[in-house]
Phi, psi and omega in degrees: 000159169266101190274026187235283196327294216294324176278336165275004164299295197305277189316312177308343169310315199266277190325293223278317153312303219263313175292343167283320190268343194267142170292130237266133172321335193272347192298109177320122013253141196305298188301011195233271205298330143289337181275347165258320146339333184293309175283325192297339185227034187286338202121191193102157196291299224057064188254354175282307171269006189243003143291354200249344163276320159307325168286297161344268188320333171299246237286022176084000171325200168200157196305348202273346157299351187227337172273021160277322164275340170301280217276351160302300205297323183290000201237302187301276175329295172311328168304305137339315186268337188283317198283330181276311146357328209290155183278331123329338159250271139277008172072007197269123177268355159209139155275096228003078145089356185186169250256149206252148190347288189302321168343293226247329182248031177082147219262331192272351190268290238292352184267310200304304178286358140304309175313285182331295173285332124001295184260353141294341171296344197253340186295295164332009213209279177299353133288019168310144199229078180212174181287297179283098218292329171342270194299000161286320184270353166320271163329323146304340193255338205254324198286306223269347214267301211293315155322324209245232196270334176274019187212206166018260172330282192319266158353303185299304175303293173302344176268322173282300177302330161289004201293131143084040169215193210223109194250136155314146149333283178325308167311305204288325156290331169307323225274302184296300184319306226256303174241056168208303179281032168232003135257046174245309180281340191275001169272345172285327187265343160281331191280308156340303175295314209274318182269045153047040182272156161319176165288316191314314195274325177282318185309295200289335188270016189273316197286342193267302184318307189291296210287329169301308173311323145314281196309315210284010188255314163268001157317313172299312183301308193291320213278356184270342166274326180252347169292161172237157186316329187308300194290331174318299203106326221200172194299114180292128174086008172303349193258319173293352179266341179271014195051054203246178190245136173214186191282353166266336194286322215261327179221020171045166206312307183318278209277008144337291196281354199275284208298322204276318163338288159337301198286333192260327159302334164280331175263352147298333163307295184312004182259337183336327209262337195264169191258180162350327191292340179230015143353292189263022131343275176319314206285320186325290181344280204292314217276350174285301146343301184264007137277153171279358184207000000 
């Protein structure tokens, strides 16, 4: 398959979402609805909301079931990076590529428009326009778990408190599992609940999450060592100047790159039992390894 057609389809689907469901820049009050328009549409993969359509489709769905929840993820990530920016946490003055919320609307816009999108994602969520109301809140429940202190927020608090110490392995997995992979997995598994997979089919595509969700974190630890900032968007070598622990720092670049292989190979295994349909399951796998930014 062509996994460049296919994510630049996906993603225009999820823009073309976010700008239909989300309140419009001019909308009073304005200066809170440009600065999430600022981030939101800054650029970025949408490799987060174009797994919860893929998975949808894997389990035979269709996008109109699901991209109200594609695009809750796309609001929670985004939401996550303005916030992470923030000078209290990382300090970061850019973001693909170009000056980060609080830069450019201010630290007091850049919480508010974080806050904002947080909490529209579950309205966006709950306004899926489907029958089965089971599997919304199921998926509301899967968003809010993965996001919150035992997912996402958690991972973030342990990755700021370990900053500048010398942490077990474990810990660093927790860091990774938690804030970065466990919203990776909960978009696989509302696209799964919302497109009507089996338990069997959530279980095996439960197994694609996690190992994707892994790779795609230490994907991030190698490319902050070898990438440049042009191609990043955002500041290159940031994790070794803030002391953070990452997987090259623990087990160096080689068996970095040796385990997110391992990983992504597991998790085309766990696809085994599906046909054609999750095709770009797979190919999204390799492509997490094999980007550059």
């Amino acid at each position: 398959m062509n996994l460049e057609r296919y994510l630049a389809e996906k993603a225009g689907i999820v823009n073309k979402g976010l700008k239909d469901l989300l309140p419009k820049e001019d909308e009073y009050p304005q200066s809170l609805h440009r600065a999430m328009h600022y981030s939101l549409f800054a650029g970025g993969k949408r490799l987060r909301p174009i797994l919860v359509l893929a998975a949808c489709e894997t389990a035979g769905g269709k996008t109109e079931e699901a991209i109200n929840t594609a695009c809750a993820f796309e609001c929670i990530h985004t939401y996550s990076l303005i916030h992470d920016d923030l000078p209290a946490i990382d300090n970061d003055d850019l973001r693909r590529g170009r000056p980060a919320c609080h830069k450019a609307w201010g630290e007091a816009a850049a919480i508010l428009a974080g806050d904002a999108l947080l909490t529209a994602a579950f309205e966006l969520i709950a306004k899926t326009p489907s029958a089965n109301k089971e599997a919304i809140i199921r998926a509301a429940a899967e968003v809010a778990r993965a996001a919150g202190s035992t997912g996402m927020i958690g991972g973030q608090m342990i990755d700021i408190e370990s900053e500048g110490k010398d942490i077990p392995f474990p810990v660093l997995e927790y860091i990774h599992i938690h804030k970065t992979g466990e919203l990776i997995l909960a978009a696989v598994r509302c696209g799964a609940i919302l497109g009507g997979a089996k338990e069997a089919e959530i279980e095996a595509l439960d197994g694609y999450g996690k190992a994707i969700g892994l790779a795609f974190q230490i994907a991030d630890d190698i490319l902050d060592v070898e990438g440049s900032t042009e191609v990043l968007g955002k500041t290159a070598g940031a994790d070794e100047k803030k002391g953070k622990a990452t997987y090259p720092s623990l087990i160096g670049m080689d068996e970095s790159k040796k385990r997110a292989g391992e990983l992504v190979e597991k998790s085309i295994q766990s696809l085994s039992s599906f046909d054609k349909k999750a095709d770009p399951l797979r190919a999204i796998a390799r492509y997490i390894i094999s980007r550059r930014k």
